[in-house]
C-alpha positions in Angstrom: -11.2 26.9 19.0 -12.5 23.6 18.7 -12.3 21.2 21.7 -13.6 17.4 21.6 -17.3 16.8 22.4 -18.8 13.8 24.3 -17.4 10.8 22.0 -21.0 8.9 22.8 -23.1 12.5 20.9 -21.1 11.9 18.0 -23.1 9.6 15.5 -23.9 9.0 11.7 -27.4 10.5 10.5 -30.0 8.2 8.3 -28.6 10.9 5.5 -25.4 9.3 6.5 -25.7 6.0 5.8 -27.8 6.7 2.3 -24.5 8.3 0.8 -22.7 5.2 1.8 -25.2 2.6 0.4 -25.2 5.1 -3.1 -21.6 4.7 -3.2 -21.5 0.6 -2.9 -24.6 0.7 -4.9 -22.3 2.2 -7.8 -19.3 0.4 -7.5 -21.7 -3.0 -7.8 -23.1 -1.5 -11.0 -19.7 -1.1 -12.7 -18.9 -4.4 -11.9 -22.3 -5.7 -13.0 -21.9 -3.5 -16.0 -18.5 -5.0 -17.3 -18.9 -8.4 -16.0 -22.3 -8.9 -18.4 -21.3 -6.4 -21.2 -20.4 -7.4 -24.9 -20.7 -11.2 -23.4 -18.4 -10.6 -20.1 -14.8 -12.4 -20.1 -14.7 -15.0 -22.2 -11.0 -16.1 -21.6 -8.8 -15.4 -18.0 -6.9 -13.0 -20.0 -9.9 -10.7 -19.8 -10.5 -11.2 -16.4 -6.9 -10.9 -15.2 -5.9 -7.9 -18.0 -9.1 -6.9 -19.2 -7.6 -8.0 -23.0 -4.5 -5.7 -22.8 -7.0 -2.8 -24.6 -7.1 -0.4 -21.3 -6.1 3.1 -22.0 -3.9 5.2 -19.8 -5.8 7.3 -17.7 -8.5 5.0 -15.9 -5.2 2.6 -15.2 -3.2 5.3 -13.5 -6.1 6.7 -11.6 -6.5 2.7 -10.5 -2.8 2.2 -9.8 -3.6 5.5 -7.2 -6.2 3.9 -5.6 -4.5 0.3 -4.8 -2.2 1.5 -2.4 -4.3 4.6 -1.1 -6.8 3.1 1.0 -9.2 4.0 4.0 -5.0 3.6 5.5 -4.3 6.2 4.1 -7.8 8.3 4.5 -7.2 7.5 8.1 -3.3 7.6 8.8 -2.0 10.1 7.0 -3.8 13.1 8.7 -3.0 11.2 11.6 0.7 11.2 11.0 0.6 15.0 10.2 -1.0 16.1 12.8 1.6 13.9 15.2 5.0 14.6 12.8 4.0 17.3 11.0 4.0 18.5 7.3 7.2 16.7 6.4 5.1 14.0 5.5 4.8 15.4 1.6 8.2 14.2 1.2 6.4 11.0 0.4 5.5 12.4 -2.9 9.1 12.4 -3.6 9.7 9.2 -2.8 6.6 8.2 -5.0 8.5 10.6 -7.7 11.9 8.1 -8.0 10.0 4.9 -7.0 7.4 5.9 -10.7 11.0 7.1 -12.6 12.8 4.0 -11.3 9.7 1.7 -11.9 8.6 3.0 -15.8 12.5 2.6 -16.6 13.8 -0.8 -15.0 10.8 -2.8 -14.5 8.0 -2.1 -16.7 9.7 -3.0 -20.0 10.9 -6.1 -18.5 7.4 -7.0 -17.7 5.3 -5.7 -20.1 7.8 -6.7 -23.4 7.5 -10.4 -21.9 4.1 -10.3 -21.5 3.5 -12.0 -18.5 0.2 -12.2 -16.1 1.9 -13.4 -13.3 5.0 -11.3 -12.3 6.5 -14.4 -10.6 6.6 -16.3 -14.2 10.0 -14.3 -14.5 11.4 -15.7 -11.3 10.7 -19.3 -13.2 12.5 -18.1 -16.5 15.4 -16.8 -14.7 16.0 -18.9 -12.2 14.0 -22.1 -11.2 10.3 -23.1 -10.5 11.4 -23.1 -6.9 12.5 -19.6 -6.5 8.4 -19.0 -8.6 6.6 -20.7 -6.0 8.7 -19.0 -3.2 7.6 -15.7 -4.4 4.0 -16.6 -5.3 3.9 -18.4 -1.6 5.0 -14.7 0.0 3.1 -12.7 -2.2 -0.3 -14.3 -1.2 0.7 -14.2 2.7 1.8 -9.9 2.5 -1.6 -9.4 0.6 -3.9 -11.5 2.5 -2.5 -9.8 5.8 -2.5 -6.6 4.0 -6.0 -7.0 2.6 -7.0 -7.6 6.6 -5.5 -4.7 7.6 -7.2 -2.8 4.8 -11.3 -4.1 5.3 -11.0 -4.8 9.5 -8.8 -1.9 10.6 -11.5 1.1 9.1 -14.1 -0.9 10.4 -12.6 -0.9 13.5 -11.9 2.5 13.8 -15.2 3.6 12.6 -17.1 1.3 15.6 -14.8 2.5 18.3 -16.0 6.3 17.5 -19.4 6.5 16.4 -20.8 3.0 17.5 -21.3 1.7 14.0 -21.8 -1.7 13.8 -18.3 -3.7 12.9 -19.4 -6.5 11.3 -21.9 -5.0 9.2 -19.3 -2.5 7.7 -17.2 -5.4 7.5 -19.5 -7.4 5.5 -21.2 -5.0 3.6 -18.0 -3.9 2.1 -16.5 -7.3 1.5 -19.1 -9.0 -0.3 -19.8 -6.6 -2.3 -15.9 -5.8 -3.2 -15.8 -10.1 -3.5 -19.0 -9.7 -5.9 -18.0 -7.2 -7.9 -14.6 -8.2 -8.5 -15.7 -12.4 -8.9 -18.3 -10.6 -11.9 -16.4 -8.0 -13.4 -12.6 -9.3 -13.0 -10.2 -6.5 -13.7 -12.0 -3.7 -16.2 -14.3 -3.9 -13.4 -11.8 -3.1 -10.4 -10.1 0.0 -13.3 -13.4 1.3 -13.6 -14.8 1.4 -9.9 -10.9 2.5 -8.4 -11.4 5.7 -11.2 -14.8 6.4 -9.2 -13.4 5.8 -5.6 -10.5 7.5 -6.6 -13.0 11.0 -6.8 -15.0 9.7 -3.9 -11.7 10.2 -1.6 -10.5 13.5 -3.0 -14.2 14.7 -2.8 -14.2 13.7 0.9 -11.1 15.3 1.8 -11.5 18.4 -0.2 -14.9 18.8 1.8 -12.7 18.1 5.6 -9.8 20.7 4.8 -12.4 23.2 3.2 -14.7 23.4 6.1 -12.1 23.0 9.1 -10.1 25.6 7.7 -12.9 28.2 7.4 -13.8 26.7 11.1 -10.6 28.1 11.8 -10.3 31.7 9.8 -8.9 30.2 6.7 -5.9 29.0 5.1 -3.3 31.5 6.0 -4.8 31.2 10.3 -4.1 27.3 9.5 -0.5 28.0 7.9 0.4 30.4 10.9 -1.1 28.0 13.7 1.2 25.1 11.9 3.9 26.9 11.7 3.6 27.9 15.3 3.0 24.6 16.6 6.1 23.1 14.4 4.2 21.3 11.9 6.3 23.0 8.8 8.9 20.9 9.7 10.0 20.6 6.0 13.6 20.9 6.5 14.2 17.9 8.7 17.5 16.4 7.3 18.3 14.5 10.0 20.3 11.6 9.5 18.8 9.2 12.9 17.6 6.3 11.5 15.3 6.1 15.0 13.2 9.2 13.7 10.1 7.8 12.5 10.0 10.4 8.9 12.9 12.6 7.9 13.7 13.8 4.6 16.5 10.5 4.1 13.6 8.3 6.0 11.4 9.4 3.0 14.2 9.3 0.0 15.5 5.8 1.2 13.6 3.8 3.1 10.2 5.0 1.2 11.6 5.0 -2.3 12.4 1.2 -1.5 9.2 0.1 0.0 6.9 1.9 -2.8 9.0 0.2 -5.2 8.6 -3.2 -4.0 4.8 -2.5 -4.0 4.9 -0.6 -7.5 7.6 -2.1 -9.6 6.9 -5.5 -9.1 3.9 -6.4 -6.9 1.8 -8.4 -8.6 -1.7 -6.1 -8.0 0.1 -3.2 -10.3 2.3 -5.3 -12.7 -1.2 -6.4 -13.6 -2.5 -2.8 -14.4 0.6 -2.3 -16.7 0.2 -5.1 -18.7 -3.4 -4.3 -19.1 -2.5 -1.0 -20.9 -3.3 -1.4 -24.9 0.9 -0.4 -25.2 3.6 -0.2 -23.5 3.9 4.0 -24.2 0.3 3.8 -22.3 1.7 2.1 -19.4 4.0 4.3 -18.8 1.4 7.2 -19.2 -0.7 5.3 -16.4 2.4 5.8 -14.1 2.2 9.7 -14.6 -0.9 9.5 -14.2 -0.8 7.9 -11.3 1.8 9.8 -9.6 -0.8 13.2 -10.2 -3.0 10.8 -8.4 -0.8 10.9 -5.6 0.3 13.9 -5.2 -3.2 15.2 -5.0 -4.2 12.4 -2.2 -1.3 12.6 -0.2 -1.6 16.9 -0.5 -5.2 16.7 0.9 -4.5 14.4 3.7 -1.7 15.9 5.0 -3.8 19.2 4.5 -6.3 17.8 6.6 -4.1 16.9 9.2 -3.0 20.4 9.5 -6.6 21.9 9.7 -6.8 19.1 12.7 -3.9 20.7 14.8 -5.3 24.0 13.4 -8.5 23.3 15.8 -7.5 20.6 18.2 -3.4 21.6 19.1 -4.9 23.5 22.4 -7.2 20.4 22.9 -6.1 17.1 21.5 -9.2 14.7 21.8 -6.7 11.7 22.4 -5.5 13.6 25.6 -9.0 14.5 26.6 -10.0 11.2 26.5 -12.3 11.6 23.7 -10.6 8.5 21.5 -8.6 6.5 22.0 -5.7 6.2 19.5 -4.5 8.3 16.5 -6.1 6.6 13.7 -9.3 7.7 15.6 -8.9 11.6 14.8 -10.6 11.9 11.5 -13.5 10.1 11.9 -13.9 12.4 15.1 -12.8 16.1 12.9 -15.7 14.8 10.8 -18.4 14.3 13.3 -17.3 17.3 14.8 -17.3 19.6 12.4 -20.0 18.1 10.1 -22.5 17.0 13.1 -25.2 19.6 11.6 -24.6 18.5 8.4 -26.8 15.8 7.4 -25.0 13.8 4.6 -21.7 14.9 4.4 -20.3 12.6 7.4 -21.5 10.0 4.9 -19.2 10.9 2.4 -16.2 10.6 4.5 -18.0 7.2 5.3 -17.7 6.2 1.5 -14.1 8.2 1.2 -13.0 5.6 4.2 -14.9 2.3 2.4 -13.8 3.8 -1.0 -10.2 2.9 -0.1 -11.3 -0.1 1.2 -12.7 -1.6 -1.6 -10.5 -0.1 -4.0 -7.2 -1.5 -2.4 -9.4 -5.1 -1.4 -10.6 -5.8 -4.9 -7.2 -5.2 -6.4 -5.4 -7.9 -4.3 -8.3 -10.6 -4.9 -8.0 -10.4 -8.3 -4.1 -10.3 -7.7 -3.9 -13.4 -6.0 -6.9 -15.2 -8.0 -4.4 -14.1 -11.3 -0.9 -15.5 -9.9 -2.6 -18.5 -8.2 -4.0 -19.2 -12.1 -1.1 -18.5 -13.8 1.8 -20.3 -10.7 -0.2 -23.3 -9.7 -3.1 -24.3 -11.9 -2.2 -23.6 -15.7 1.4 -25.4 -15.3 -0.3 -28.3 -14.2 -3.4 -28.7 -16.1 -2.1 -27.1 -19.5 -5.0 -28.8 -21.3 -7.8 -26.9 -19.7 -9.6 -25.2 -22.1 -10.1 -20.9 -21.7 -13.6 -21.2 -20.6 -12.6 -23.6 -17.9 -9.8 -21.6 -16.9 -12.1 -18.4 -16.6 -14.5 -20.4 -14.2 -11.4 -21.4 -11.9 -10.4 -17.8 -12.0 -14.0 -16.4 -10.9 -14.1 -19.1 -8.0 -10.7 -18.4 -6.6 -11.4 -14.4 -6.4 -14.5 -15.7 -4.7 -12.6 -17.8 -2.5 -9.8 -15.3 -1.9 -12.4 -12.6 -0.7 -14.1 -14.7 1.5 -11.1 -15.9 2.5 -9.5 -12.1 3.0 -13.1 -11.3 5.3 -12.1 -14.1 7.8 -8.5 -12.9 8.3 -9.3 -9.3 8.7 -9.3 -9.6 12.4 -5.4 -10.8 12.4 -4.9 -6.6 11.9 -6.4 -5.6 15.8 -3.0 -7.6 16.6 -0.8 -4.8 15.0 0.2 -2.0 16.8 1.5 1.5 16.0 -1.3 2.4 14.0 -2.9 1.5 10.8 -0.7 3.1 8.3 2.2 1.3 9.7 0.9 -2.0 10.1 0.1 -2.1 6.4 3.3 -0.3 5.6 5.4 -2.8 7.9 3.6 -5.5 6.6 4.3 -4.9 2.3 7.8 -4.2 3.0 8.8 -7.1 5.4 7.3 -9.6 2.7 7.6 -7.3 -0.2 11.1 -5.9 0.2 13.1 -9.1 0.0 10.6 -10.4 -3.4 12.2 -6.9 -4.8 16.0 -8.1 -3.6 15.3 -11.1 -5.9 14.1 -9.4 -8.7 17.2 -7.3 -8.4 18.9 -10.4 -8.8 17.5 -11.9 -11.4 17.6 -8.8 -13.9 21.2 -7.3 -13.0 23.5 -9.9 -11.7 24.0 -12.5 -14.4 26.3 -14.8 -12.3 23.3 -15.3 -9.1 21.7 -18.7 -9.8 19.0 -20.3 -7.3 20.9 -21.1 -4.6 22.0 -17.3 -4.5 18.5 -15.6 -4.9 16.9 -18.9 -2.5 19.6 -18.2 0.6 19.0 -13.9 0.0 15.3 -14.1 0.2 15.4 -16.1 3.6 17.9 -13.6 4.8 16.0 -10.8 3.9 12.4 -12.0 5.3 14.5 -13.4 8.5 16.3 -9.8 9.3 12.9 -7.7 7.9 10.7 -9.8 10.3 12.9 -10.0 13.0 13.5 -5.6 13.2 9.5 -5.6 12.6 8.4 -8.0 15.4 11.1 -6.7 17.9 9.6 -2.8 17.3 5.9 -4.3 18.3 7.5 -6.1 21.7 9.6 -2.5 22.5 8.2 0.2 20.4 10.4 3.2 20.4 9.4 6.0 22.5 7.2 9.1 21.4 10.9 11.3 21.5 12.7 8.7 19.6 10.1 8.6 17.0 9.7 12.7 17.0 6.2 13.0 17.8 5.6 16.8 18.0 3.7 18.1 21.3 0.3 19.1 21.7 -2.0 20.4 24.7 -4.9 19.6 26.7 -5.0 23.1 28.2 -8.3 24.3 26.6 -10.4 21.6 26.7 -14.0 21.9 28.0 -15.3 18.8 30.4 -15.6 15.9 29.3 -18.2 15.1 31.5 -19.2 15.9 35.9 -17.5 13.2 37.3 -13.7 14.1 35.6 -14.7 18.1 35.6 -11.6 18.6 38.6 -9.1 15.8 37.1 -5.8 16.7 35.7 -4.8 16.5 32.0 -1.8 15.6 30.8 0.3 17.6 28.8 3.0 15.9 25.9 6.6 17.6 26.3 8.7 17.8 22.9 11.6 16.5 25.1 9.7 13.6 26.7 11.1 10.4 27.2 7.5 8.8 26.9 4.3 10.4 25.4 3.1 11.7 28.3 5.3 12.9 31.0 4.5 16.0 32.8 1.2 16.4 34.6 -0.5 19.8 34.8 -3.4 20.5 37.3 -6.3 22.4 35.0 -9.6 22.5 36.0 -11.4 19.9 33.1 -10.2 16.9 31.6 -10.2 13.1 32.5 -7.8 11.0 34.3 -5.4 9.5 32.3 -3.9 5.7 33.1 -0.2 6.7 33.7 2.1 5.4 30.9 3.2 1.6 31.0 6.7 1.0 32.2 9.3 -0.1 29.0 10.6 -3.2 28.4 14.2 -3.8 29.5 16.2 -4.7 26.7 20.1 -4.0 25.4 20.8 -1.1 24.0 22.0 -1.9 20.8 19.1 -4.2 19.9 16.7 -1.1 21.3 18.2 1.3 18.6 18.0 -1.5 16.5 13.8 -2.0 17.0 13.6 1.7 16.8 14.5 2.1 13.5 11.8 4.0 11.0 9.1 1.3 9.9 10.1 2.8 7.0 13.3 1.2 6.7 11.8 -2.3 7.2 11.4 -2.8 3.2 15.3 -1.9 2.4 16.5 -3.9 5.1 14.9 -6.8 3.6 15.9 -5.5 -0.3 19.5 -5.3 0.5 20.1 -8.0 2.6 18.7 -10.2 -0.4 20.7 -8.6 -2.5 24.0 -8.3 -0.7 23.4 -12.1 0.6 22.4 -13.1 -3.1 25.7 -11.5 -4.4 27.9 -13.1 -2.0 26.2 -16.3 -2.6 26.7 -15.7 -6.6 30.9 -15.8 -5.6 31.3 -19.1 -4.3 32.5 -22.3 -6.7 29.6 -23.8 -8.8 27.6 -20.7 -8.9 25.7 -21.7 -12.4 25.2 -18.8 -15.7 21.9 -17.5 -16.1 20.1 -18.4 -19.0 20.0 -16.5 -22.3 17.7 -13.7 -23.1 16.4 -13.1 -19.1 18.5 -10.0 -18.4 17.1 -6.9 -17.6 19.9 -5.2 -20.8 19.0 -8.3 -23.3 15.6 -8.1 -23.3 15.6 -4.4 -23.6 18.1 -4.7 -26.8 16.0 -7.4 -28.4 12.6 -5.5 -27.8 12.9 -2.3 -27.9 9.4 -0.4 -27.4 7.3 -3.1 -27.2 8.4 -5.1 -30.5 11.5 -7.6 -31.3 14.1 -6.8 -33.6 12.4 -7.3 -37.0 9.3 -6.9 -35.8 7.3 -4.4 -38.6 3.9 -3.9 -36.6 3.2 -0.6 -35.7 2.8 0.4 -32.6 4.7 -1.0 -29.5 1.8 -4.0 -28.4 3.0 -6.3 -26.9 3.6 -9.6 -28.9 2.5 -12.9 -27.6 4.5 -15.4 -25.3 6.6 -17.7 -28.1 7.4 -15.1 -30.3 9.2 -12.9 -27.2 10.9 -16.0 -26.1 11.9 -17.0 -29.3 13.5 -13.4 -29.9 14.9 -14.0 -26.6 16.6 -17.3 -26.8 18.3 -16.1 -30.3 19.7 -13.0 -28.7 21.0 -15.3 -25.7 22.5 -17.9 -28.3 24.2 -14.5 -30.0 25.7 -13.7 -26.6 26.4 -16.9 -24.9 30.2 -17.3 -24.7 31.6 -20.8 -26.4 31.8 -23.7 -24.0 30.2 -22.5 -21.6 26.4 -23.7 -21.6 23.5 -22.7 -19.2 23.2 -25.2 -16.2 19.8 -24.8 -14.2 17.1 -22.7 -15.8 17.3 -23.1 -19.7 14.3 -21.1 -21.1 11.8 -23.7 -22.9 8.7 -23.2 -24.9 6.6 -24.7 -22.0 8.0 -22.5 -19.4 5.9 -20.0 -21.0 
């Protein structure tokens, strides 16, 4: 049995470090590669969509990596060694939220041919309801994009001393370079590579610690023991932080608001050569993962397999949970020169994978929102030179907010998690609107997006003032019975040991002969009851809160006098009917490409004239040839 070594002997090797550089030094090539071949981009088409010619398979493995980043390297073993297999029930969520997302929003997208998602908002409602969304798209992915370059950093400096700032710049300039030089073949092309460079890192981890252990079917039985095949948790307490209904509702929601119509993938679909492609990039993507989400949670296992007897965060070995795989690695790879460096580059991988995505996301709706309606005269070269600074710009910019993330608590996977589905759960309540509720004008979708954000934030910021405790939330036990010293001075302390029935983490003391002295748990916040259940809600949740109240505000809103029609041809059902596959009715190209700007709206407006009732003329949104 494994037990946690001295956190100070646990260090990365010369070898270490080279694997890393290799794997920044070939993500920079790619971008160099397709930023200066066949003469670079030459409009901000290419560098947004890389010319709508990108085939299926490098833009599903990419629309894997976005959201799968050192967070998820880190947090989701984490979470299954704390909660237990149940985890996988992600994938299902993943599952609908791909079904849901190829079916309802996809055609809508990709048939209009839009850049910027938030063009749609404009169409169907107003340019205020466009700038609203643009405004709260930038603030989730500049937080997000913190979380995602500081919090691995972090991690990585509180367990093995390296330095913070140099990981932190390293990978941010180059992720800014490459991105600023390549534009988006280039992030496709290097998320296809880091997309390998994580499953090779935790294939390697759940190989090794299980042979540590005796093998696969040890690690199975030790789980199983230990309660971590906890599959068939139905429960239906919104408190418990995963449950089968935690995963099927409140994750199908959130991974829909950051699939179906988050700017960063919208722009991989529309980048697919066809719209049949696109949807092949969403099954691709969803084998993308499965496989991810399978390792990590089987690495998590393998980490109760060796450390349930000796958990290193009750030893006193690290100090939170997003700390124990960068410890398993060191720990089980310390005689390996090199291969803790490829957990490094699985970790930075992620990183720059999910950080180059949202700087050319926000470089493309900041283009396409703010600049090109007001300078409509600016020719394509100028327009590419605007779109190269603002990436540049937006990565810098994403480097000095990084350190906002060390003020989230609860863990990195929940930070980032909380943070896309506070912000990005209402901007999916008003796409909702728009596409399926003909009678919601702006008024509607305005007064259910501040509803929304207001009951989303308020839930979030009230769980990180009184976080739930560890038996609210389900955290499983583990023991700190077997572990050797830590060091002399703490070799006759006490250990504490978790109880499954605890009211706090640690509640029960037993007197072993190793171990350091634990700090005894804070005292909880007094607060009502009601408003306690109500903080201690999943994090998952946060993102459907948010959608429905939108959407239930928006409809309400939609009933009262003056409510105005939506304009003709912006409906999810007419613009499916009047361009079916990719093409408008009469339309003799083969193929399903997508067809440019006036000729969709065009198609649109006719079918809106065909269905518009007599007398009864749009008020507040007419679709115009310069909306487009």
């Amino acid at each position: 049995m494994q037990g946690p070594q001295d956190v100070r002997a646990l260090t990365f090797s010369p070898w270490d470090y080279g694997v890393f550089a290799l794997m920044l030094l070939i993500s920079t090539a790619i971008g160099l590669f397709h930023g200066l071949a066949k003469g670079g981009q030459k409009t901000s088409e290419d560098f947004f969509t890389g010319g709508r010619r990108m085939s299926a398979l490098p833009v599903g493995l990419s629309l894997s990596a976005s959201f799968m980043s050192a967070i998820q390297v880190l947090g989701v073993p984490a979470e299954a060694f704390r909660y237990g297999a149940k985890f996988l029930w992600m994938c299902l969520a993943q599952l609908i939220n791909s079904a849901l997302t190829a079916q309802l929003f996809l055609p809508v997208f990709y048939r209009l041919g839009l850049t910027s998602t938030y063009e749609y908002l404009e169409r169907r409602f107003s340019r205020s309801v466009r700038l609203c969304g643009t405004v709260q798209y930038v603030v989730a992915t500049m937080l997000y994009t913190g979380i995602v370059i500081y919090a691995p950093a972090l991690i990585l400096n509180q367990v093995t001393g390296l330095d913070i700032w140099a990981s932190l710049l390293s990978t941010g300039a180059i992720c800014t370079f490459y991105t600023t030089i390549g534009g988006m073949k280039a992030v496709i092309w290097t998320d296809v590579f880091q997309v390998f460079v994580m499953l090779a890192g935790f294939v390697a981890i759940a190989i090794r610690g299980a042979l540590l252990v005796g093998g696969p079917a040890e690690v199975l039985s030790i789980a199983s023991n230990g309660s971590r095949l906890n599959f068939a948790d139905f429960s239906p307490d919104p408190r418990s932080r995963y449950t089968v209904w935690t995963f099927v509702l409140g994750g199908t929601l959130l991974w829909l608001s950051m699939y179906g119509v988050n700017q960063a993938q919208v722009q991989r679909y529309v980048a697919c050569r066809s719209e049949r492609e696109a949807k092949m990039a969403l099954l691709v993507n969803q084998v993308g993962l499965f496989f991810i989400v399978f390792s990590a949670v089987a690495c998590g296992l393998v980490m109760f397999a060796l450390y349930g007897h000796c958990d290193p965060l009750l030893a006193g070995a690290i100090a939170a949970p997003d700390q124990y795989m960068p410890y398993l690695v060191l720990d089980i790879f310390g005689s390996t020169p090199g291969v803790p460096g490829l957990f490094l580059a699985c970790a930075y991988s992620g990183t720059l994978s999910t950080a180059s995505t949202s700087i050319n996301a926000m470089a493309a709706v900041t283009v396409e929102d703010l600049v090109r309606p007001r300078l409509p005269a600016l020719s394509p070269r100028k327009l590419t030179l605007i779109s190269k600074g603002l990436s540049l710009t937006f990565g810098t910019s994403c480097i000095t907010v990084a350190a906002l993330s060390s003020l989230l608590g609860g863990g990195v996977l929940q930070g980032s998690f909380t943070v896309m589905g506070v912000i990005s759960g209402p901007l999916l309540g008003a796409f909702v609107l728009g596409m399926f509720l003909p009678r919601c004008g702006t008024a509607g979708v305005l007064g259910g997006l501040a509803v929304g954000l207001a009951l989303s934030l308020w839930v979030a910021v009230g769980a990180t003032l009184y976080p739930p405790s560890a038996a609210t939330m389900g955290v499983l036990p583990t023991w700190g019975t077997l572990c050797p010293p830590h060091n002399a001075t703490n070799a006759t302390s006490a250990t504490s040991v978790t109880s499954a029935t605890s009211v706090t983490s640690v509640t029960s003391v037993t007197s072993v002969t190793s171990g350091p002295v634990l700090p005894a748990p804070p005292p909880e916040p007094l607060l009502p009851a009601i408003l306690g259940d109500f903080y201690s809600i999943s994090y998952l949740y946060y993102g459907a809160l948010g959608t429905l109240a939108t959407v239930g505000t928006g409809a309400l809103l939609s009933l009262l006098p003056g409510s105005t029609r939506c304009p003709p041809g912006v409906l999810w059902w007419d613009i499916v009917r009047a361009a079916p596959s990719g093409g408008l009715k009469g339309d003799t190209s083969v193929g399903d490409e997508p067809l440019d700007k006036a000729t969709v709206t065009q198609a649109l407006l006719e079918t809106g004239e065909e269905q518009k009732p007599p007398g009864d003329p749009p008020k507040g949104g007419t679709v115009t040839e310069s909306d487009v």
